[in-house]
C-alpha positions as a printed NumPy array, in Angstrom:
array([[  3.132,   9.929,   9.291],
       [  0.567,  12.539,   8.601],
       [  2.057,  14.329,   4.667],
       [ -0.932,  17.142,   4.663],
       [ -3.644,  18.875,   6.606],
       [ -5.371,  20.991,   4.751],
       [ -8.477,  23.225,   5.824],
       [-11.566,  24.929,   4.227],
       [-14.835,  26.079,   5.183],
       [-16.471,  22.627,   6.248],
       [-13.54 ,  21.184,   8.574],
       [-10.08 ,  19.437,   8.528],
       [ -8.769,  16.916,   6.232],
       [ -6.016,  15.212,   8.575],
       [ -3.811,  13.575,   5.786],
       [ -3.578,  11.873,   2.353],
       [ -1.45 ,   9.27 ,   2.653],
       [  1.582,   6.528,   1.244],
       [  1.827,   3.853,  -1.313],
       [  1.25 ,   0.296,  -0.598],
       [  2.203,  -2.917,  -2.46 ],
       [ -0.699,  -4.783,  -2.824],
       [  0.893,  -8.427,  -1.578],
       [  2.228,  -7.282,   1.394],
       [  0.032,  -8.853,   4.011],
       [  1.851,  -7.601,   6.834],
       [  1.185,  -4.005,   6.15 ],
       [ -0.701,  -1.744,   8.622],
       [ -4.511,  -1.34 ,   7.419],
       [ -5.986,   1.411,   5.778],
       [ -9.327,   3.708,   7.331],
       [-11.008,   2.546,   3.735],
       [-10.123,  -0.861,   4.797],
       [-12.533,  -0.758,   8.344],
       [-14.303,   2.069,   7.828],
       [-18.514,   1.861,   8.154],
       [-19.527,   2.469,   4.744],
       [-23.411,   2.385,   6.173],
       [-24.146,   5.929,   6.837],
       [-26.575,   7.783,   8.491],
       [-27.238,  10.844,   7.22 ],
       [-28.957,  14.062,   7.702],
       [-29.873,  17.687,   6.975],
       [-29.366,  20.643,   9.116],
       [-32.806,  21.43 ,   8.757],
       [-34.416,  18.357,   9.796],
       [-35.785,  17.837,  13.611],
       [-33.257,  16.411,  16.628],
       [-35.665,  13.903,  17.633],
       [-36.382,  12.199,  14.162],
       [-32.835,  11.827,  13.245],
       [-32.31 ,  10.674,  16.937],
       [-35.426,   8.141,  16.456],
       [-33.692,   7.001,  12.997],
       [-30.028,   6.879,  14.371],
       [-31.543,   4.279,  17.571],
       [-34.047,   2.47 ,  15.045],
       [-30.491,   1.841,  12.495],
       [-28.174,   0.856,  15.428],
       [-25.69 ,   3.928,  14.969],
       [-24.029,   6.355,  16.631],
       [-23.043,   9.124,  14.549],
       [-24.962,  10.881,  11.734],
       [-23.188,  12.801,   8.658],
       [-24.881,  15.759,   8.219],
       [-24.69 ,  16.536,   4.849],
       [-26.233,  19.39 ,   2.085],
       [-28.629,  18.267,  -0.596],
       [-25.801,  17.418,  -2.974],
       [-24.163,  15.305,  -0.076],
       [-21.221,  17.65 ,   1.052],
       [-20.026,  17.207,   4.775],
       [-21.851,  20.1  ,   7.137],
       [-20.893,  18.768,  10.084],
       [-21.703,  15.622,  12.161],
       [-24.109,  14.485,  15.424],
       [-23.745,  11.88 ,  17.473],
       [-26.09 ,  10.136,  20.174],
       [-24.603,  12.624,  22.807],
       [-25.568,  15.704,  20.93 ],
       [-29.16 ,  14.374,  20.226],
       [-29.475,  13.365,  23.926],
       [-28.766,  16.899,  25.188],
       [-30.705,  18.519,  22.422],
       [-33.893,  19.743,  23.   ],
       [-36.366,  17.19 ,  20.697],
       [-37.53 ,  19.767,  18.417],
       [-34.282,  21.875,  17.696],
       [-33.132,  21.525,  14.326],
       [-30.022,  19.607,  13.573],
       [-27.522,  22.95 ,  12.372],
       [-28.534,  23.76 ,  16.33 ],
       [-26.934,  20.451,  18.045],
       [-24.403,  19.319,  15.203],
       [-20.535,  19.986,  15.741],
       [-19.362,  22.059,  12.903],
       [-15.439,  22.107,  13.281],
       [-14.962,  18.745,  11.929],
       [-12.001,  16.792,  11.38 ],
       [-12.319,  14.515,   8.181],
       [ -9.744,  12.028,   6.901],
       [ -9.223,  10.361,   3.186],
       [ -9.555,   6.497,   2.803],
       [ -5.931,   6.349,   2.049],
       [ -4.662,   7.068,   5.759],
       [ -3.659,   4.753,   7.844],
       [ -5.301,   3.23 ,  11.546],
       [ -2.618,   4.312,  13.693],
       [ -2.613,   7.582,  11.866],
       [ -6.317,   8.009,  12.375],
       [ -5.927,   6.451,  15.768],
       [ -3.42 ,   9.456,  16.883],
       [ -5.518,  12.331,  15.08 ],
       [ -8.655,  10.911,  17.276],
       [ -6.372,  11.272,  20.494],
       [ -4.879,  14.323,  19.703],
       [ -8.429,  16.   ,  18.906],
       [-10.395,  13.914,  21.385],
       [-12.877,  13.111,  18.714],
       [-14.903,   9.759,  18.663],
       [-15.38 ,   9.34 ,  15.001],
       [-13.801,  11.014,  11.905],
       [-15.975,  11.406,   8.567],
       [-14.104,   9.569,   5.8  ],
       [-14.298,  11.989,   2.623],
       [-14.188,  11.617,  -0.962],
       [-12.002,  14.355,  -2.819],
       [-15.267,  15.84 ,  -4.02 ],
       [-16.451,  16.684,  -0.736],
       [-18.601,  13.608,  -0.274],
       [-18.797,  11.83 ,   2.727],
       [-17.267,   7.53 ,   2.185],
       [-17.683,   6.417,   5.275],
       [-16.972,   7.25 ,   9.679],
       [-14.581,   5.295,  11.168],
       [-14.789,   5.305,  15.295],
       [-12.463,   4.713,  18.162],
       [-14.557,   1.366,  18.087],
       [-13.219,   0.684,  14.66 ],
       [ -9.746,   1.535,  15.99 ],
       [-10.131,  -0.81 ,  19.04 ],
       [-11.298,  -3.541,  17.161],
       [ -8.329,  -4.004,  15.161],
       [ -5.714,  -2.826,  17.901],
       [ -5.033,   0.57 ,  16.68 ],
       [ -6.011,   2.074,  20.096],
       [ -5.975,  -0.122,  23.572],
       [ -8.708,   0.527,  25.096],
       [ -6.548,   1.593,  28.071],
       [ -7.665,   4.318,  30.836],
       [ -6.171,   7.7  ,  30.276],
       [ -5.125,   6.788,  26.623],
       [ -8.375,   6.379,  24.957],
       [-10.724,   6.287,  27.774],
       [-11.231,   8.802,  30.692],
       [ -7.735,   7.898,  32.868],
       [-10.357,   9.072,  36.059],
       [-14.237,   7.333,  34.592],
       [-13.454,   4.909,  31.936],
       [-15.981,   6.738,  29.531],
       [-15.17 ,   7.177,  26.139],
       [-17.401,   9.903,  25.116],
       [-16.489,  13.778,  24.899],
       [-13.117,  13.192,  25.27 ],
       [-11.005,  16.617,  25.949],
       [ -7.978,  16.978,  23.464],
       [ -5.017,  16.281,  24.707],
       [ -0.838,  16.212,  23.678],
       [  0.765,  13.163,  23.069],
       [  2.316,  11.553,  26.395],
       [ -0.779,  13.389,  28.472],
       [ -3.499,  11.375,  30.219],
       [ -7.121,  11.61 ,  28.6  ],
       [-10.1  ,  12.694,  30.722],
       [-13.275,  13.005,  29.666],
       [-15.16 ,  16.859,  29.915],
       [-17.196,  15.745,  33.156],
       [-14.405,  14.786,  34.752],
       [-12.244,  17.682,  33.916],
       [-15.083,  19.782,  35.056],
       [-15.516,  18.173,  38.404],
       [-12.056,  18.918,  38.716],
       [-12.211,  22.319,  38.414],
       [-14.932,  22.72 ,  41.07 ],
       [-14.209,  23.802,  44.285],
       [-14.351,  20.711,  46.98 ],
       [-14.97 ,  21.088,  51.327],
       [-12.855,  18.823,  52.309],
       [-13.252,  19.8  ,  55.625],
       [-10.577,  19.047,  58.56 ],
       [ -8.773,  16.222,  59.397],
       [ -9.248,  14.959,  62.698],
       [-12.701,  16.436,  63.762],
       [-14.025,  20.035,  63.936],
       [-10.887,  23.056,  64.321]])
C-alpha cells in the first residue's frame, strides 16, 4: 500500500514504504532491488540533440535531468528528444511534473503508480534530492509486476507503450494517439450505397 505522497517544487514522491525481514525469500521485490542504477543524465541547459546523440550512443531511454549539485529537474525520454527540435535546450522538451519514488517501495506499488499516472519510468530518489536510479514499465514487466497485456499496460486499441494517458484503476489504457484519433470526427458515409 502506498503510506505517503508528499509534494514539493521538483515533483511527487509516491511512497516510502514497509519493513522487510531479510530471510524471507518469498517476499515481493523492492524498486532498489531492479532499479537501473546506470543513469543518464543531463542539464536543462544543454542541447536536445547531444543528449539525444548520448542517450542512443549509451543504449537508454530516459535521461535525469538534474542541477549542478545533482537534484531531480525533471526527466526526457527518447520521445521528447524525437519531437524536439535538435537545437532546443533540454528545460524546453523535458517533463517537469515528475513523479519520483524511494528505493524502499515496492514493484507492484510502483507498477500501479505507473498505471495510474501513465508514466513510463519513475526517477528513484535519494532523501537528499538525488536521483538513485529509474525504474521502467520494462523493469516492471521483466519481473511480472505488470503483464504486458493490451489496455492494462499497453494501448488496449495499438499495443504501444509510450505516452500512455492516465487512467483509474479498472479502466482500459490507450495511448495519446489513439485517444486523439478518437476524438476526431470520422465520414463514415452510408450504408448501402449513395442516399
Amino acid at each position: 500500500m502506498l503510506s505517503e505522497q508528499r509534494s514539493n517544487a521538483v515533483g511527487t514522491l509516491i511512497g516510502s514504504r514497509r519493513n522487510t525481514h531479510p530471510g524471507d525469500l518469498l517476499r515481493p521485490l523492492d524498486v532498489w532491488e531492479v532499479m537501473s542504477t546506470g543513469l543518464l543524465t543531463a542539464t536543462p541547459d544543454e542541447v536536445v540533440s547531444v543528449v539525444a546523440a548520448r542517450a542512443r550512443r549509451e543504449g537508454i531511454h530516459h535521461v535525469i535531468v538534474v542541477h549542478g549539485s545533482g537534484v531531480l529537474r525533471g526527466m526526457l525520454c527518447a520521445c521528447d528528444m524525437e519531437r524536439a527540435w535538435p537545437d532546443a535546450r533540454v528545460v524546453d522538451a523535458m517533463t517537469t511534473s515528475t513523479l519520483f519514488i524511494g528505493p524502499g517501495l515496492s514493484l507492484a506499488d510502483a507498477a500501479q503508480t505507473m498505471e495510474r499516472y501513465g508514466v513510463g519510468a519513475l526517477p528513484v530518489l535519494a532523501l537528499d534530492g538525488r536521483a538513485l536510479g529509474v525504474v521502467t514499465r520494462s523493469d516492471l514487466r521483466r519481473h511480472g509486476a505488470l503483464p504486458g497485456r493490451r489496455g492494462v499496460d499497453r494501448c488496449a486499441s495499438c499495443g504501444a507503450t509510450h505516452l500512455l494517458c492516465p487512467r483509474e484503476a479498472n479502466e482500459l489504457c490507450f495511448c495519446r494517439a489513439c485517444m486523439e484519433a478518437a476524438r476526431q470526427p470520422h465520414d463514415h458515409g452510408v450504408l448501402g450505397g449513395e442516399s
